[in-house]
C-alpha positions, 0 to 999 in steps of 0.5 A: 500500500503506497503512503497516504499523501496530502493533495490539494485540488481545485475546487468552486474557487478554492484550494483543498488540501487533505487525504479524504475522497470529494463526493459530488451529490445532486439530481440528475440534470444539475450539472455533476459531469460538467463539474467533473470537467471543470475539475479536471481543467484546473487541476493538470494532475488529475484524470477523469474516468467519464460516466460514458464508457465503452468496456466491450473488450477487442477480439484479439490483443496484437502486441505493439511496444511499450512506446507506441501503446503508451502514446496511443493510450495517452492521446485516447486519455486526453481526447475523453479527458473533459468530453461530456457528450462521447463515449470514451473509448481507451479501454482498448488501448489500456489492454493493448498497454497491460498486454504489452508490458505484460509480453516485455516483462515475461520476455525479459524475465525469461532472458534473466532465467536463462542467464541465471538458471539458478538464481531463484529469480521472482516474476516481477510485479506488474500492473496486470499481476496486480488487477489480477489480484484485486481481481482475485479478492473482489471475484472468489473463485474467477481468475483472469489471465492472458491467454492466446492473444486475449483476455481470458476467465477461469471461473469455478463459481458454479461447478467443481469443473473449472469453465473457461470464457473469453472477456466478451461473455463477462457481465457487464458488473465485471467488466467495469470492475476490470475497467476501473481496477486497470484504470486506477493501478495505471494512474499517476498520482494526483486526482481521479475524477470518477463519474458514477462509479456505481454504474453497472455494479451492486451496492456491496460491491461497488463499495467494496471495490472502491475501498480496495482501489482507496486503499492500494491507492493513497496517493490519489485523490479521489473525486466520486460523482454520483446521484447514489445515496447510498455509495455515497454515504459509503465514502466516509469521511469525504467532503461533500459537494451538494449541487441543486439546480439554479444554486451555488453548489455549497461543501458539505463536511462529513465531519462536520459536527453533524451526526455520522449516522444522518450525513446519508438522511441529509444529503437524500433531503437536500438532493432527491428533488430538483427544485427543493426549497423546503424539507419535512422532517418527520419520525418514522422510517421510509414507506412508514404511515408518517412519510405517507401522510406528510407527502400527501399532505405536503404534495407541493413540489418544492417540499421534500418529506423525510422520515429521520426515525425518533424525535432526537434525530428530526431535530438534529436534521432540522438544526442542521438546516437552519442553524448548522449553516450546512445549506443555503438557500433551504429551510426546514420543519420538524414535525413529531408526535406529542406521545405522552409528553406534558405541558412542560415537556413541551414548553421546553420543546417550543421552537417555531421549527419543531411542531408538535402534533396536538395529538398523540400520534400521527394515526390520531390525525384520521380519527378527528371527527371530521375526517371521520365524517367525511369518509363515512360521506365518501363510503356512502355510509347510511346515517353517517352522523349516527355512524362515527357517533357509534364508532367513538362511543365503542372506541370509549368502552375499549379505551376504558379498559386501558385506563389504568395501564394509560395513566401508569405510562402517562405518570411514568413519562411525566417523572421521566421529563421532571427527573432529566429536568432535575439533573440537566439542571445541575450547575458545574463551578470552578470549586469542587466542593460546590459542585459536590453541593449542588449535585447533593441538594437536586438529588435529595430533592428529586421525591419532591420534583417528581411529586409523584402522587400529584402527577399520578392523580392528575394523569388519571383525572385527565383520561377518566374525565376524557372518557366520561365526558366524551370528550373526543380531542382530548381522547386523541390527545391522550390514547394512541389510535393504534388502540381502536382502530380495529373499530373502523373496520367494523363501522366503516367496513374497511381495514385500516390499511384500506382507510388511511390509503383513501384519505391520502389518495384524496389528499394527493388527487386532481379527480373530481370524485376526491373533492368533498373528501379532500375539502373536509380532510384539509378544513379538519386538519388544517388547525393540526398542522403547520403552515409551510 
């Protein structure tokens, strides 16, 4: 493995220095490749391995010189150096040259045997001796030779058998392997530009191959572009270079001091869209009932919904918007479940960038009377008044089963947020004795902050009146849907997959036959939700 080296490049009118891969992000059509170019035309020890690449092997390696292939592979170099709109074609020359310094190597290694029978010389290591064992890690069991003039596969993948095929008859995942592979050993040191170095290969792969390539190769800089999330969050620690079009492209650290585990969240927020100005943060995961909802909600095309996970993380993308400086030119909201929070607890939590849902969880947002109501109209329900009355009567006998187990998970949440209220409270001094004091005193009054028995009376007061008085949006505000929606089915005849797939179809839909029931899902909603 060469020496790891610090080399500078050119980037958006500046110099940076460093060891760590740039990774250029961005919707397609924001200007990647022409980057690439860019980068390539500043920076004179830099090559550029063009997304547009012809790989299909020649027949037949006729061996030349050293001297002629190596011209003739420069010149076909620099022709595709910062050419967007050609596919490159030097793979063929780059095998005529692995060929050529393959055939000198042995000739001269065979004329040194001959002179020196019993010298116990080494075959010297080539650049092709070493594609092979790259290639022999990255493709177990399929090794790769020079045999009769062309490149040849030995492979024992599927059969005990050894079967052998010709380059042609390689997929088109292992031909770009061999290609890059050839391309990067062959480089001088500098800079690699490698535009969609994903292309063709599977994920685990492709990051495997490009952590063996970084590795046996430190003495070059590597430049990834690409629209593949995935590949590249695998390239940490990297600068990130975050194009949108219409926007100045802006650098992104992946040591930033923005959370390792979200660099991949962020980097799909700010770039899965081509006109995203705003981001909607919000719990959940992808495919979850909050990301569904949200993007039926917030159907507009310059808002982009991305469900972070837990309530921690969509403040920490939300912070990293608006206040980490991280990225221009967007804005972002957090939205996320009440739970069993309290008052203080949300007090605490007030930020005109985070919005609480008034409710427990999302699910409740279905259940409010008037969506209730207008579904029913929608289902053509008969008396659909008296049905979601029904409905919310039952829902109240089933709840009332749960009471106590509710107010023990209320009362312990609430204990929860006064004991991390106690001890983020506690004061440091510059005097040890102090410190000792304070920690002493806030713990000796936990009992008296908690003021458990109050806390316990108080929760079930709440959800015993809420019962008794029927008092529907503070029912919601305290039991989870997910303990009565199964009585949908029975009053609306639908499953409640089937139910929250109508309400955002009509949240999504242009069709004349959603009006009403979009009208009444938005009029009820509206005072739940945030303004964007």
């Amino acid at each position: 493995m060469i020496e790891d080296k610090i080399i500078p490049i050119k980037l958006l009118g500046s110099v940076h220095e460093g060891v760590n891969p740039i990774v250029v992000v961005g919707p397609n059509g924001c200007g990647k490749s022409k980057l690439g170019a860019e980068i390539v035309s500043q920076n004179p020890n830099s090559e550029r391995i063009s997304a547009k690449r012809n790989v299909l092997p020649p027949d037949q390696l006729a061996f030349q010189t050293e001297d002629q292939v190596k011209q003739q592979y420069q010149k076909q170099k620099s022709r595709y150096r910062t050419s967007l709109n050609q596919y490159s074609t030097e793979f063929t020359q780059l095998l005529f040259k692995l060929f050529a310094e393959e055939s000198t190597a042995a000739m001269r290694f065979t004329d040194a045997q001959r002179a020196n029978p019993k010298g116990g010389l080494i075959p010297p290591e080539t650049t092709f001796s070493r594609i092979k064992e790259i290639w022999k890690d990255v493709f177990p069991k399929r090794l790769i030779s020079i045999e009769e003039n062309g490149l040849t596969i030995r492979s024992q993948l599927h059969s005990t058998s050894e079967v052998k095929y010709s380059a042609k008859d390689l997929s088109d995942g292992e031909l770009v392997s061999f290609y890059m592979i050839a391309r990067v050993l062959d480089a001088a040191a500098g800079i690699i530009v490698v535009d969609e170095p994903e292309i063709h290969l599977h994920s685990g792969l492709a990051k495997e191959l490009w952590d063996v390539l970084q590795e046996i190769r430190s003495d070059i800089r590597f430049v990834y572009i690409t629209h593949d999330l995935n590949f590249a969050e695998s390239r940490r620690p990297s600068t990130y270079v975050i194009l949108r079009p219409g926007i100045e492209a802006q650098l992104l650290e992946s040591e930033s001091g923005f959370p390792p585990d979200l660099v991949h969240l962020l980097l799909g927020a700010v770039t899965t869209g081509v006109d995203v100005e705003k981001i909607v943060f919000c719990e959940g995961t992808s495919g979850s009932y909050d990301e569904r909802f949200y993007k039926a909600w917030f159907v507009e095309n310059n808002i982009n919904v991305v469900p972070v996970g837990n309530c921690k993380r969509v403040q920490a993308c939300v912070d990293a918007i608006n206040n980490g400086g991280l990225i221009s030119g967007m804005s972002a909201i957090g939205i996320i479940d009440r739970d069993d929070r309290s008052n203080e607890e949300l007090d605490f939590l007030s930020d005109s960038s985070i919005h609480v849902l008034p409710i427990s969880e999302i699910e409740n947002l279905l259940l409010v009377d008037g969506v209730l109501r207008g579904v029913a109209l929608y289902l053509g329900i008969d008396n659909p008044n008296d049905k979601v009355e029904s409905l919310k009567n039952k829902s109240i006998e089933v709840l009332k089963n749960t009471l106590n187990k509710r107010a023990l998970e209320r009362s312990k949440s609430s204990a929860e947020w006064k004991l991390y209220s106690t001890l983020h409270g506690i004061s440091c001094d510059q005097e040890l004795e102090i410190v000792k004091a304070n920690f002493v005193e806030k713990i000796n009054n936990i009992p008296k902050a908690l003021q458990a028995e109050t806390s316990f009376d108080v929760e079930s007061k709440l959800l015993t009146e809420a019962l008794e008085k029927t008092k529907w949006d503070i029912i919601l505000q305290v039991f989870p849907g997910k303990s009565y929606y199964k009585l949908v089915k029975e009053s609306f005849g639908v499953t409640h997959s089937r139910y929250f797939d109508l309400v955002c179809k009509a949240l999504k839909s242009q069709d004349t036959q959603f009006v009403d029931l979009k009208k009444n899902i938005k009029s009820s909603l509206n005072t739940f939700l945030p303004e964007i």
